[in-house]
C-alpha positions, 0 to 999 in steps of 0.5 A: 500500500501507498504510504502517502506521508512519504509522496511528500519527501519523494517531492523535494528528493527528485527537486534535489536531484534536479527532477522536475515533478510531476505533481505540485503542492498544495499549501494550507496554512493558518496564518498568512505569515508562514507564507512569508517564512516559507518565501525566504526559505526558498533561495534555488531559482527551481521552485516558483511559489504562488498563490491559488488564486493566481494559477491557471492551467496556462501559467503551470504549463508555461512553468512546467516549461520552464523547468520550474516545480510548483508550490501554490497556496491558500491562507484562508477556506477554500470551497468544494466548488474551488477545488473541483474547478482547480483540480479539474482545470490543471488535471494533475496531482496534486499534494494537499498538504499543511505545514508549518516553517520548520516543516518545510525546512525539514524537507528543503534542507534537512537541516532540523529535525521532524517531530511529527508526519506532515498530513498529506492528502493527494487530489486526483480524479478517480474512478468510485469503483476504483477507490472501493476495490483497493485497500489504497483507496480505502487508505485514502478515503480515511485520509480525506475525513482525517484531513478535512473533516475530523482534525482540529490540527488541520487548516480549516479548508473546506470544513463549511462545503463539506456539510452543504455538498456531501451530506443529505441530511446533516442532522443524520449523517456525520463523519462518525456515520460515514467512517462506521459505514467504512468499517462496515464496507471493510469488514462486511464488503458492502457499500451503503448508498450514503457513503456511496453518495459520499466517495462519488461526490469526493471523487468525481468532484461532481458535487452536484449529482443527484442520488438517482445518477449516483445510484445508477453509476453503482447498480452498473457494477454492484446490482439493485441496492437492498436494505441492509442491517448492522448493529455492530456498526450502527447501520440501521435499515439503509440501503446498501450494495453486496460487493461480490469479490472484494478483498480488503484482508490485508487493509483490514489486519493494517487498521487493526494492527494501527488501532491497538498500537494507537491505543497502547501509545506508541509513537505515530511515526513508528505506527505509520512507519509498521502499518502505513496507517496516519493516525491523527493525533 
């Protein structure tokens, strides 16, 4: 599986190497002077750094050109909307990530040390059925409700949007909902229409489909929905898809190695480093 923590040190190693990158960098940071700090760390002509805002698919091409790698960065909430209009205009991947000065430090010049993993989420348009069918795109799903949703720690980027355009009915359905019906997904391989709902929309960036597209997109590959019961993972008399086939073992032995050493405190690097499980703290 994909250690996602590691895609970011991979990003400065091949700028170290004189590489150019195939992705670029996100930035999300709480306050506006950590930008500034980062500036001035940046001495190399190789790297060009540059609001969100600012970056359209013909400046980053022209840049790419140029041989330059590519930070660009948001100070303040960015919408679902603009994520979907940036990550499809660009059509890249792109590392969401947040950090502070010395992080940044640590990756540019290895010269402090790093104390903690830095979160990181990568952007990138992919297939629902995809995500569903591989313990990575499991991986990376936690990592979207980690990042986004769940982490007082985290810039808060999209907190607002996330309610207006992934649940239904926000008096019903939370991030403890969705990340039950995972575990059911996990251990039970099926797939309730809501968390459906909420891997075609965080996906596909279509964050406008109705229930009844999403619904026939899954029915394509699963069949009929049927009405599903669990109490063991609070899901109560939802519909859901039997997922004939799927394999998640290996995800699922990850998880739960992670869970218990989360539990009897071992360092989140070290439990990282073992399962390639991100645990925030």
């Amino acid at each position: 599986m994909q250690n996602w923590s590691m895609e970011i040190k991979y990003w400065f190693d091949y700028r170290r190497r004189k590489e150019l990158n195939s992705s670029i960098i996100l930035l999300c940071v709480k306050e506006k002077n950590i930008i500034k700090k980062i500036k001035n760390l940046i001495q190399d002509d190789d790297i060009d750094m540059l609001p969100l805002g600012k970056l359209t698919k013909e400046i980053l091409n022209n840049k790419i050109i140029a041989g330059k790698n590519i930070i660009t960065y948001i100070d303040k909430e960015l919408s679902l909307v603009q994520l979907q209009i940036f990550a499809n205009d660009i059509n890249i991947k792109v590392l969401v990530v947040t950090m502070d000065e010395m992080q940044f430090r640590y990756y540019l010049h290895r010269d402090v040390e790093l104390k903690m993993p830095v979160p990181i989420y990568i952007l990138q348009n992919r297939q629902p059925k995809d995500v569903i069918a591989s313990s990575e795109g499991i991986h990376s799903l936690r990592t979207f409700i980690d990042y986004f949703i769940t982490s007082d720690e985290i810039c808060k980027v999209m907190k607002k949007s996330i309610e207006i355009f992934l649940y239904r009915n926000k008096s019903i359905i939370s991030s403890s909902t969705i990340l039950h019906d995972i575990e059911f997904l996990q251990y039970r391989s099926i797939l309730t229409s809501r968390l459906a709902i909420f891997i075609y929309k965080i996906y596909t960036f279509e964050y406008n489909a109705s229930d009844k597209e999403i619904g026939l997109y899954f029915s394509k590959y699963y069949g009929r929905s049927k009405v599903v019961n669990c109490k063991k993972f609070s899901v109560k008399n939802v519909k859901g898809y039997i997922i004939k086939g799927l394999n998640l073992g290996e995800q699922r032995v990850r998880h739960d190695i992670a869970k218990n050493l989360k539990e009897l405190g071992v360092n989140m690097r070290i439990i990282e480093k073992a399962t390639g499980i991100y645990y925030n703290e």
